[in-house]
C-alpha positions as CSV (number, residue, x, y, z in Angstrom):
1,X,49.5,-58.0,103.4
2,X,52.8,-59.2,102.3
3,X,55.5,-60.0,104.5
4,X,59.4,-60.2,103.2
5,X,61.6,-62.7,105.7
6,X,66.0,-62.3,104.7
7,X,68.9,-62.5,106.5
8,X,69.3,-66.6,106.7
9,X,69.3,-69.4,105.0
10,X,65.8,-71.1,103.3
11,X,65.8,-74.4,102.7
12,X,63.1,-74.8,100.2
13,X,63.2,-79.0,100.5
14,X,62.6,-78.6,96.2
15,X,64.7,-80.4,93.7
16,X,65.0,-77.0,91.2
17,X,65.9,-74.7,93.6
18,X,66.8,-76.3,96.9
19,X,68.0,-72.6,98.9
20,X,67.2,-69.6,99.0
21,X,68.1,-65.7,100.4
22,X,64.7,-64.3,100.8
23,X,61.1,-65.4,100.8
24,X,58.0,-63.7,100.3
25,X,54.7,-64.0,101.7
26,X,51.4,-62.7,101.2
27,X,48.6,-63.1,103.6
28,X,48.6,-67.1,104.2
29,X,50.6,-68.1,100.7
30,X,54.2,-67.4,99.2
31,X,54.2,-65.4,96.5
32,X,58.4,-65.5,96.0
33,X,61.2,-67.0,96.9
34,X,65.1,-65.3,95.8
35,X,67.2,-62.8,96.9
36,X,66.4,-59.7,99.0
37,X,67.6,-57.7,96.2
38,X,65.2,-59.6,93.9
39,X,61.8,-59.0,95.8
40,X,62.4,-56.4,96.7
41,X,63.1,-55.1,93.1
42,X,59.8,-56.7,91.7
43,X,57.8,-56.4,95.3
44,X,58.6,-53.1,96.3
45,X,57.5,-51.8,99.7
46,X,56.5,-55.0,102.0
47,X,54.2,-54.3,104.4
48,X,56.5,-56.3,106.9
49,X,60.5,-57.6,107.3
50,X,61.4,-60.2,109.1
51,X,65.4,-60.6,109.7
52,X,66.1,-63.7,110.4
53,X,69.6,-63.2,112.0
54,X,71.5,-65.9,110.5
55,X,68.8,-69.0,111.2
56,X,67.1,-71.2,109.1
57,X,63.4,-71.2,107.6
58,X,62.3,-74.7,106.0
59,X,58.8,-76.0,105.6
60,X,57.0,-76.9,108.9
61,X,57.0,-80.5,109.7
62,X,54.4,-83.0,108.9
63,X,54.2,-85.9,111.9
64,X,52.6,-88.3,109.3
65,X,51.6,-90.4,112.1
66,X,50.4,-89.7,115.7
67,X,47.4,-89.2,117.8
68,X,47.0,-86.0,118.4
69,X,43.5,-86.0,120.9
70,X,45.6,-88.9,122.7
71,X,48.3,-86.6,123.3
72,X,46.3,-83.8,124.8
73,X,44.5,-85.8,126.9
74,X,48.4,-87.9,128.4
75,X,49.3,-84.2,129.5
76,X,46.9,-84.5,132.6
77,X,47.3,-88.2,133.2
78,X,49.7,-89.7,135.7
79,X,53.1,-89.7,133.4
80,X,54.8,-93.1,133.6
81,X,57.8,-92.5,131.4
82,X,61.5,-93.1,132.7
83,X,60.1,-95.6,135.7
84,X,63.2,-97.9,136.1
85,X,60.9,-100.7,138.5
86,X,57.9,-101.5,140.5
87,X,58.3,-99.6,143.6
88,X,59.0,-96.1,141.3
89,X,55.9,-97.0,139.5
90,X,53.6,-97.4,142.6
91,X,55.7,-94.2,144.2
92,X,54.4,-91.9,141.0
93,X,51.3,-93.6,141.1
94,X,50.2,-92.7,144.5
95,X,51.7,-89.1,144.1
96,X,49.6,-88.4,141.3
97,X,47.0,-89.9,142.9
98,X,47.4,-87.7,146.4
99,X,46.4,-84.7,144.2
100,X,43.8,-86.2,141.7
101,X,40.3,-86.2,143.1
102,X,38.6,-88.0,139.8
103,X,36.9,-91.0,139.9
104,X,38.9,-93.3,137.7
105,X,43.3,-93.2,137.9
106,X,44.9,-93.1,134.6
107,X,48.4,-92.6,133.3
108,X,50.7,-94.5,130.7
109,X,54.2,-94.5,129.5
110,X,55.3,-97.6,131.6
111,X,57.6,-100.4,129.8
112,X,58.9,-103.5,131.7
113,X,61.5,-103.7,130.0
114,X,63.5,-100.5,131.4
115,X,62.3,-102.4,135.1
116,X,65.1,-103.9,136.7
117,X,63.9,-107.2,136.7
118,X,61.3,-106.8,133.6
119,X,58.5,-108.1,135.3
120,X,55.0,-106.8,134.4
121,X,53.5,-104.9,137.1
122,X,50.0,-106.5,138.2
123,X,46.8,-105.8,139.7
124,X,48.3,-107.0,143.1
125,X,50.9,-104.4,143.2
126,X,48.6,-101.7,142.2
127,X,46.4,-102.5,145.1
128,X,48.5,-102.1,147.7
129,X,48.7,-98.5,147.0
130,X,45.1,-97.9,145.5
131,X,42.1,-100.2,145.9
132,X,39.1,-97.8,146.5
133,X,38.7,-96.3,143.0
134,X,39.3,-98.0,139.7
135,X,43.5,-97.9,137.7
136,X,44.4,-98.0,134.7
137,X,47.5,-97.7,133.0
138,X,48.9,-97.7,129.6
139,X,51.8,-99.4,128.5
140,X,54.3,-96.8,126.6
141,X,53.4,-98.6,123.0
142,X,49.5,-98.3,124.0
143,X,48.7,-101.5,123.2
144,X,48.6,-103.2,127.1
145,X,47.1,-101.8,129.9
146,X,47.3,-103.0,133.5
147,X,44.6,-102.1,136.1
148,X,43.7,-102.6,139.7
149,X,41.1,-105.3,140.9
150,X,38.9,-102.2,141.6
151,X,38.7,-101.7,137.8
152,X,38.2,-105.4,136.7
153,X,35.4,-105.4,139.2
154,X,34.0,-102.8,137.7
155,X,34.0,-104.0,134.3
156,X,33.2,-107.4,135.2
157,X,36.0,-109.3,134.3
158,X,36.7,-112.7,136.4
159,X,37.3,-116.1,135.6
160,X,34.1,-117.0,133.6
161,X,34.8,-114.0,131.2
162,X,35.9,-115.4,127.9
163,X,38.5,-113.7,126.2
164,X,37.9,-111.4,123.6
165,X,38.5,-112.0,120.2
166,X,41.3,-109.9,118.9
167,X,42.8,-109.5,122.6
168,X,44.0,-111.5,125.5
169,X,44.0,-110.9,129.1
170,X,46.4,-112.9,131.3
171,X,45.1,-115.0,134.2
172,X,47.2,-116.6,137.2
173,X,47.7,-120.2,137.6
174,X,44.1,-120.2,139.2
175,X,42.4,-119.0,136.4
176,X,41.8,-115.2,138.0
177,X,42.6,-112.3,136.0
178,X,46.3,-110.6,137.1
179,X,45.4,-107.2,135.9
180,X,47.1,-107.3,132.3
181,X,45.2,-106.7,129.5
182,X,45.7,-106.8,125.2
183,X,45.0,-105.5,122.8
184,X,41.3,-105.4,121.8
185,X,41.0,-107.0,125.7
186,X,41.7,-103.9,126.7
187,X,37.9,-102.3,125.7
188,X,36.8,-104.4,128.7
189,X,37.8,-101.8,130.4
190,X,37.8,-98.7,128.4
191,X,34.5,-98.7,127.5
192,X,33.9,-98.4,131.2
193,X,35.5,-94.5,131.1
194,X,32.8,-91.8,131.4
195,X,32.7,-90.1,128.3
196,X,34.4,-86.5,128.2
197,X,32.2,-83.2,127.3
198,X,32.7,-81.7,123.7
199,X,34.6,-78.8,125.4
200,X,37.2,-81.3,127.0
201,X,37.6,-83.0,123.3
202,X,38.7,-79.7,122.6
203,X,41.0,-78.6,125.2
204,X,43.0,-81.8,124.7
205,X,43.2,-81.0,121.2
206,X,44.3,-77.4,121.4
207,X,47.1,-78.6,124.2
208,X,48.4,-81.4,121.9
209,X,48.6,-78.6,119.1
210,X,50.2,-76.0,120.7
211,X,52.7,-78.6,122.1
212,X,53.2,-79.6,118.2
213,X,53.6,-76.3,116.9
214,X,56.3,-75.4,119.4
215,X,58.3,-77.8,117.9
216,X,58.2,-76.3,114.6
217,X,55.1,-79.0,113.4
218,X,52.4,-77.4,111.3
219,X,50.8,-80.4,109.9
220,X,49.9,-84.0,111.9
221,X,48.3,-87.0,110.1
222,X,46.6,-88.0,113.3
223,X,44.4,-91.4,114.2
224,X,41.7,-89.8,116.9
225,X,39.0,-92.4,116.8
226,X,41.6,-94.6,118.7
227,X,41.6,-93.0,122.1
228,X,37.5,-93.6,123.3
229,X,35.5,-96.5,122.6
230,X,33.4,-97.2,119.1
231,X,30.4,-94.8,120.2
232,X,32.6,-92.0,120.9
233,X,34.1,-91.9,116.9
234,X,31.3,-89.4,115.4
235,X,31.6,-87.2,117.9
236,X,35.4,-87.0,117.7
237,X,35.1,-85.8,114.4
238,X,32.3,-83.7,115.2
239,X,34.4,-81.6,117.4
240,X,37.4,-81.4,114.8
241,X,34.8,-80.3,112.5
242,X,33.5,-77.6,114.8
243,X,36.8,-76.0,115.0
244,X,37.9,-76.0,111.8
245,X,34.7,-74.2,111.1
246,X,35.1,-72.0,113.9
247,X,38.8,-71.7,112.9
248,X,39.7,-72.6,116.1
249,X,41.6,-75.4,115.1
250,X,45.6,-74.6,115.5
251,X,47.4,-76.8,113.5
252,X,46.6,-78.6,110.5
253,X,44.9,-82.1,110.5
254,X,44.4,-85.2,108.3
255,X,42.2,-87.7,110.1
256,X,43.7,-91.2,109.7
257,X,40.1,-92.9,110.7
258,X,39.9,-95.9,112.8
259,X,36.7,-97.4,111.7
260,X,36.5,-100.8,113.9
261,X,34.7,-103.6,111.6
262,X,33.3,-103.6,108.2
263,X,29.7,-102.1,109.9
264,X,31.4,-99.0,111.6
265,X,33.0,-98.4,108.5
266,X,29.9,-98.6,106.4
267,X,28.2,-95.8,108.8
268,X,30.5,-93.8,108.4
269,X,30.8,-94.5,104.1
270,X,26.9,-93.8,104.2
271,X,27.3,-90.3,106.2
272,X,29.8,-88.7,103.9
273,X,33.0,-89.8,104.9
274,X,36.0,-89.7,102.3
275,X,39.4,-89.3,101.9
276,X,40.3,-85.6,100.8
277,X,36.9,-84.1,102.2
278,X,37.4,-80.6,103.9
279,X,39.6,-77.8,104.4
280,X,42.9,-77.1,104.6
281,X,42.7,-77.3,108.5
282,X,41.0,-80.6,108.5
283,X,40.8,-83.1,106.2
284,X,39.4,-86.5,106.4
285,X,42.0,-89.1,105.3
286,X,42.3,-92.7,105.4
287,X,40.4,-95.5,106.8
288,X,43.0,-96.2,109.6
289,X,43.1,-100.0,110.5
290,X,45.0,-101.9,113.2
291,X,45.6,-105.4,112.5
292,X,48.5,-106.1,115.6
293,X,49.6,-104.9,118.5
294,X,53.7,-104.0,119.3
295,X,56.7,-105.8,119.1
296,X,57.8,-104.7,123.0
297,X,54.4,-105.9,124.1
298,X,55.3,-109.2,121.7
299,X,51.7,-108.7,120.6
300,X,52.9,-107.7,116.8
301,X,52.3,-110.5,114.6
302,X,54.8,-113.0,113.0
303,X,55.0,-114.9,110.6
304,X,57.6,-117.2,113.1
305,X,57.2,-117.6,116.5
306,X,59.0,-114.4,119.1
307,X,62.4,-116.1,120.0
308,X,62.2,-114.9,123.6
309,X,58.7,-116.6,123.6
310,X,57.9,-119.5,121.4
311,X,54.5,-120.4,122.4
312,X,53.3,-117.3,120.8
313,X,53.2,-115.4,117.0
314,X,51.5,-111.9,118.6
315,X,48.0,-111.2,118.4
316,X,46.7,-110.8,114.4
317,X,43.5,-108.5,115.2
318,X,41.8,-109.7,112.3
319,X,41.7,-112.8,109.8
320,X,42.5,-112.3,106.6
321,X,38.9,-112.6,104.9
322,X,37.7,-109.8,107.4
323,X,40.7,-107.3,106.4
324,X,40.0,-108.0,102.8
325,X,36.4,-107.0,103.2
326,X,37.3,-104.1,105.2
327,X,39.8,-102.9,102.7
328,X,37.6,-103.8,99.7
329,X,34.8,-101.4,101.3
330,X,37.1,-98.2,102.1
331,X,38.8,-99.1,98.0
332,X,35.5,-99.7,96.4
333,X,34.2,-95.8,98.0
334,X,37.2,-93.7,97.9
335,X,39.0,-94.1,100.8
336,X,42.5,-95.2,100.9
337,X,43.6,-97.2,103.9
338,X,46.5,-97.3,106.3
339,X,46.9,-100.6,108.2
340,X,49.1,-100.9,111.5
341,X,51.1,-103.7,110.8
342,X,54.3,-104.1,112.8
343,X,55.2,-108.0,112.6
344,X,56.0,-109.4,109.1
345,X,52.7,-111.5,109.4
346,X,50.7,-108.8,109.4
347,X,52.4,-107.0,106.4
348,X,51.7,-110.5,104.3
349,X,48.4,-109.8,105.2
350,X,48.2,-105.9,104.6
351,X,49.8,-106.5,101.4
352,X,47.9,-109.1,100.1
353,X,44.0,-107.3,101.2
354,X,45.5,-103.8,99.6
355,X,46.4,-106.0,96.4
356,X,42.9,-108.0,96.4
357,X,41.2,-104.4,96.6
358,X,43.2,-102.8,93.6
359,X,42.7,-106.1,91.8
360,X,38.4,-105.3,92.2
361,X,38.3,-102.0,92.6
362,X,41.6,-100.2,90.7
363,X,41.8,-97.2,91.8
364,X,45.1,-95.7,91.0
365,X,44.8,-92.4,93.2
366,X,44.3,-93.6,96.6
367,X,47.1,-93.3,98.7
368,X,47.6,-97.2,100.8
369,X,49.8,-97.4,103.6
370,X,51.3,-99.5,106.5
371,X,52.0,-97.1,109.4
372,X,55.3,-98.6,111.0
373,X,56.4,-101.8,108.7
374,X,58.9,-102.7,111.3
375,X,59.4,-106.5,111.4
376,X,60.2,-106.7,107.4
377,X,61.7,-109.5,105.1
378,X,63.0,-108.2,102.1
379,X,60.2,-109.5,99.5
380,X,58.1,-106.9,101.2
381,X,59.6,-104.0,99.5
382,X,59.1,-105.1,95.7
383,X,55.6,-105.9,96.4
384,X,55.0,-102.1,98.0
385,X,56.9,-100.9,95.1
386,X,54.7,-102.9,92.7
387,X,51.2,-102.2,94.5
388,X,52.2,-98.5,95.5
389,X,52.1,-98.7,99.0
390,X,53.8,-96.1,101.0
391,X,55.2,-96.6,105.0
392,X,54.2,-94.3,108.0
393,X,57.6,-95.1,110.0
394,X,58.9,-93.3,113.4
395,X,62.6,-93.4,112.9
396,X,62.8,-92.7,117.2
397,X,61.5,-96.3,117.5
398,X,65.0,-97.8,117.1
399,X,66.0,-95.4,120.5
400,X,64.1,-98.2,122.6
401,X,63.8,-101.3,120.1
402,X,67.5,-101.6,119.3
403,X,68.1,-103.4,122.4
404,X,65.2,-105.7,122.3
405,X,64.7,-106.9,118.6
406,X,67.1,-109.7,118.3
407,X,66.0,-110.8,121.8
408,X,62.0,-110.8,120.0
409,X,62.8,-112.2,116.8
410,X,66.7,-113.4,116.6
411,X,69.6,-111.8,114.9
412,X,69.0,-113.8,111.0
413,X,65.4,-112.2,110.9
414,X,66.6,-108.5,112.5
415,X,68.6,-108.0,109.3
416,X,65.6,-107.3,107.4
417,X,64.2,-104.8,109.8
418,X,63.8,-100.8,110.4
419,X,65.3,-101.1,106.5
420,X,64.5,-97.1,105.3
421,X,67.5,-96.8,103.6
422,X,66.7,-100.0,101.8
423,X,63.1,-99.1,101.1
424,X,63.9,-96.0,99.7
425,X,66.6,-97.6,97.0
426,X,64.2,-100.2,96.1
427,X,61.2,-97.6,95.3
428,X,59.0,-97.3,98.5
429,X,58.2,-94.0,99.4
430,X,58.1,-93.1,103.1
431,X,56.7,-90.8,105.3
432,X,58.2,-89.8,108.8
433,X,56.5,-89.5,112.4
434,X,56.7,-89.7,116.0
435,X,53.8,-92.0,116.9
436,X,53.2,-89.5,120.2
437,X,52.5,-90.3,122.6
438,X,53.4,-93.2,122.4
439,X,57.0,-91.6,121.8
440,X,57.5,-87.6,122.2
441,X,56.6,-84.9,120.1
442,X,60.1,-83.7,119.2
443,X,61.2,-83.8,115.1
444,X,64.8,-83.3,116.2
445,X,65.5,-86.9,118.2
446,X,64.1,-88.7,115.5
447,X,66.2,-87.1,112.5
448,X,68.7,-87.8,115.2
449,X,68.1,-91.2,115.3
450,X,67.6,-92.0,111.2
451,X,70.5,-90.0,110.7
452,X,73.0,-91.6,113.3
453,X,71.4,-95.2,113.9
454,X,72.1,-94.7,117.5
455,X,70.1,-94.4,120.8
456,X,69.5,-91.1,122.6
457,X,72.7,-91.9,125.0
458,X,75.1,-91.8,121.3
459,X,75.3,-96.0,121.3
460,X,76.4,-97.9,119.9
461,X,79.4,-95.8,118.2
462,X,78.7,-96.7,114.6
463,X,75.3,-97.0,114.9
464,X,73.2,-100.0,114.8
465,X,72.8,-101.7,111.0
466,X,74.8,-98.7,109.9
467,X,73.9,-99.9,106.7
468,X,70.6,-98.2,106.9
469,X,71.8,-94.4,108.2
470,X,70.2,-92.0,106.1
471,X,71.5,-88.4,105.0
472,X,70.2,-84.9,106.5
473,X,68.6,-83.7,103.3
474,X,66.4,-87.4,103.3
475,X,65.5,-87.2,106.6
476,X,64.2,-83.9,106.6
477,X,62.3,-84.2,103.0
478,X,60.9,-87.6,105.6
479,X,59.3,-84.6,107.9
480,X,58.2,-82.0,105.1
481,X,57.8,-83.2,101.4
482,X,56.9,-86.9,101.8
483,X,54.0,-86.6,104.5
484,X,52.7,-83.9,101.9
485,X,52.3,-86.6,99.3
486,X,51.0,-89.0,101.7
487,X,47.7,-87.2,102.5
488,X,48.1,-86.2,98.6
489,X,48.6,-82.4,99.4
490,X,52.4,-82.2,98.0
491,X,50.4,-78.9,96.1
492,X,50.1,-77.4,98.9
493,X,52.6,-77.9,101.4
494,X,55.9,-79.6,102.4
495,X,58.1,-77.6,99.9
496,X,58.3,-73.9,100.0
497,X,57.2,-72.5,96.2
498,X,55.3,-69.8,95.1
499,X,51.4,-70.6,95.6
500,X,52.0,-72.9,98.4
501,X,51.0,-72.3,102.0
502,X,52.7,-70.3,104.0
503,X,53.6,-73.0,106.6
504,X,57.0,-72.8,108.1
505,X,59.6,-73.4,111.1
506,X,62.6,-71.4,111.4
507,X,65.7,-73.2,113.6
508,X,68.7,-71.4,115.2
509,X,70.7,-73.2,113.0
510,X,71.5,-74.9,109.8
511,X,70.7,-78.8,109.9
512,X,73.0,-79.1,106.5
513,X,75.3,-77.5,108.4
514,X,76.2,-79.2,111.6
515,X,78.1,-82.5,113.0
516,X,75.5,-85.6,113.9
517,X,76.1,-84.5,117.5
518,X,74.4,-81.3,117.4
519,X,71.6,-82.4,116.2
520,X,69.8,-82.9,119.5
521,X,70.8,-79.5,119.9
522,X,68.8,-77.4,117.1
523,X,65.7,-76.1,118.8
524,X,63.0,-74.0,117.1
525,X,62.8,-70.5,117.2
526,X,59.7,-69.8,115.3
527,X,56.5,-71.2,113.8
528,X,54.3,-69.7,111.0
529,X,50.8,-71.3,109.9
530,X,48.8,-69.6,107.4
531,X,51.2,-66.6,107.3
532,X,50.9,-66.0,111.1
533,X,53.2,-66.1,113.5
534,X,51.7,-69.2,116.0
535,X,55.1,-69.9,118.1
536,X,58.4,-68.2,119.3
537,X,60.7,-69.0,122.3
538,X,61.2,-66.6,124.6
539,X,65.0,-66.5,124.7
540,X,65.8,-68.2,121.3
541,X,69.6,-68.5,121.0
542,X,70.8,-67.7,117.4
């Protein structure tokens, strides 16, 4: 069945033939891209025609990095986002909790730092609204949680419980527990969740998907295994696995695979797992490692100490004999790795365990990564160049961390950081996401934000470190034909050619076209995967 779509503008995101009139599909590829004149001259007689009134049709987006299951499963949690203090987070708290009858309160999205006096809420607080069944809430970067006592009683953490390595939780001046918990701390307590059914796995995938592709996304490079405890990680994929074969899978998938220690990883080397096994609906990617925390949680990890708080570097999940071997392993068996590395610590570390596994295993096809590569000096970027290593970065991050990096790590070090522009000069290929949930789902504020260097609110004026504004054209190739080439399927999506997939967004308007203010503004009108039609809004506005 082929399908002719003319009247607007395709932006094809290739270097050869960058627009087009016309396009040409047949079942789920394109077969044609040109004028309407053209096809129809050499394809006479489409079985359908698509007008598309004057918008704009440009590969669907690729969130290179994001957790999709996560996602799903925040849309029926309490929602913390936008709580300006304590009292407004114990008031949503106890609404949601009026009208949610399960056995364990959870919610995230909270940050101290948008609190008026930027305290960390506490067990104590939470209690006075809830005591008789277990809290626990996520921070907004997911990397801190705070509970009620009802929850550390139930996981059994008091004063003689020894802190975990990899993760931290605070105590008062007593020695008791105040309800804070980091990093890998934070397992205390999650492994106490009951374990969702197969068919709730699947609901919050399908929600998080439909969510995506309303927004134009047709692709999501996704780390699952992060949201349950260790045990839960084969059935995760499992479930993925089910619905791809069931094709009941919406969106496209490549599994970024947190695999926990050198032994989890092994299991899974043993059963079959490697990067660029499956389908075109789901593909297992890299082994997905995280080696800090964040830089608002001050648990990323520096080389220097945080300026706000010199007793402390962050929280380096692993030493560096342990990441080596971890790297080593996934190198050594075909799978290329992605670390989480925010501070500049971690990167030295990332860099050099990536560059002791090429050195033992070369393998010149595997794909390495550092998923946000925030906190950078500028030796970094020759040594990426030089060892091939390409960054997962979430240009929204700056919306939020503009106003508290010099306060983290002073004004000399900032310089070097959130350096894309930089990067890009000196060789290092990126790749563009949203991290969601951790930040929303929504392509258009963060080509906002790479594009103008401001926050949300337009500030400040000329952007912050100006110097690192990218162009429209950039940004979007950031969305569509980079992602592509990070999960190494650049020959089969992220540019509209003949013989690619038929995976596309259309917008009510030309991104080239427009002023940096209206870029909030462009919304998505449609959303094609596999040649079908998976998303339009009801009243588009053209």
């Amino acid at each position: 069945m082929k399908t002719l779509f003319y009247g607007g503008t395709i932006l094809t995101m290739t270097e050869d033939n960058p627009q087009a009139n016309a396009m040409l599909i047949e079942d789920n590829h394109i077969i044609a891209l040109g004028t309407k004149e053209e096809l129809e001259l050499n394809y006479p007689r489409p079985d359908h025609t698509v007008n598309l009134l004057g918008q704009t049709l440009l590969p669907g987006f690729n969130d290179s990095h994001l957790h999709l299951l996560g996602f799903g499963e925040s849309l029926s949690l309490c929602r913390l986002e936008g709580v300006s203090s304590i009292d407004m987070f114990l008031e949503r708290l106890k609404t949601y909790a009026n009208t949610y009858e399960g056995p364990w309160i959870r919610g995230r999205g909270w940050n101290q730092d948008h609190f008026k006096n930027k305290r960390l809420p506490l067990a104590s607080d939470i209690d006075k609204v809830i005591s008789d069944r277990p809290v626990v809430l996520n921070r907004a970067c997911g990397h801190v949680i705070v509970c009620n006592t009802r929850a550390l009683q139930i996981a059994g953490i008091s004063q003689e419980t020894p802190q975990p390595e990899g993760g931290h939780f605070d105590v008062d001046s007593d020695g008791n527990p105040t309800g804070i918990l980091r990093e890998n701390a934070m397992d205390l307590i999650q492994k106490c969740f009951p374990d969702p059914t197969d068919e709730e796995l699947q609901n919050s995938i399908i929600k998080g998907a439909q969510y995506a592709l309303s927004h134009g996304i047709t692709s999501v490079q996704s780390d699952d295994l992060c949201v349950y405890p260790i045990h839960m990680s084969e059935r995760i994929l499992n479930v993925f696995k089910s619905m791809d074969e069931k094709e009941l899978l919406p969106i496209r998938v490549y599994e970024q695979a947190l695999f926990r220690t050198p032994q989890n990883l092994k299991t899974f080397i043993d059963a079959g797992y490697k990067t660029g096994c499956g389908s075109d609906f789901f593909k297992e990617g890299p082994l997905k490692i995280l080696a800090d925390g964040s830089l608002g949680a001050r648990t990323a990890f520096l080389s220097q100490s945080y300026e706000d708080q010199p007793n402390t570097t962050g929280i380096a999940m692993y030493d560096q004999k342990t990441l080596n071997d971890m790297v080593c392993l996934a190198q050594s068996n075909g799978l290329s790795t992605a670390v989480h590395a925010i501070g500049d610590g971690t990167i030295d570390m990332a860099l050099d365990a990536i560059e002791n596994a090429q050195n033992k295993h070369p393998n010149n096809q595997l794909r390495n990564s550092i998923v946000h590569c925030q906190i950078t000096r500028p030796e970094h970027f020759n040594r990426m160049k030089e060892l091939n290593v390409l960054a997962h970065v979430q240009p929204i991050f700056i919306d939020y961390d503009m106003a508290i990096v010099k306060d983290r790590i002073g004004g000399e070090r900032m310089m070097s950081t959130y350096a894309w522009k930089t990067m890009l000069s000196q060789g290092v290929k990126l790749a563009f996401g949203s991290d969601c949930p951790v930040e929303p789902l929504d392509i258009m504020p963060n080509i906002y934000s790479a594009v103008t260097r401001r926050n949300l609110q337009g500030k400040p004026d000329q952007g912050w470190m100006p110097h690192e504004r990218l162009d429209m054209l950039t940004v979007l190739k950031g969305f569509t034909v980079w992602p592509a080439y990070a999960s190494g399927e650049e020959h089969i999506k992220g540019t509209l050619e003949t013989g690619k997939l038929a995976d596309f967004a259309v917008l009510n308007c030309n991104p080239m076209d427009i002023s940096e203010d209206e870029i909030l503004e462009i919304k998505v009108t449609q959303t094609w995967i596999n040649g079908v039609k998976v998303f339009e809004a009801p009243n588009p506005k053209y």
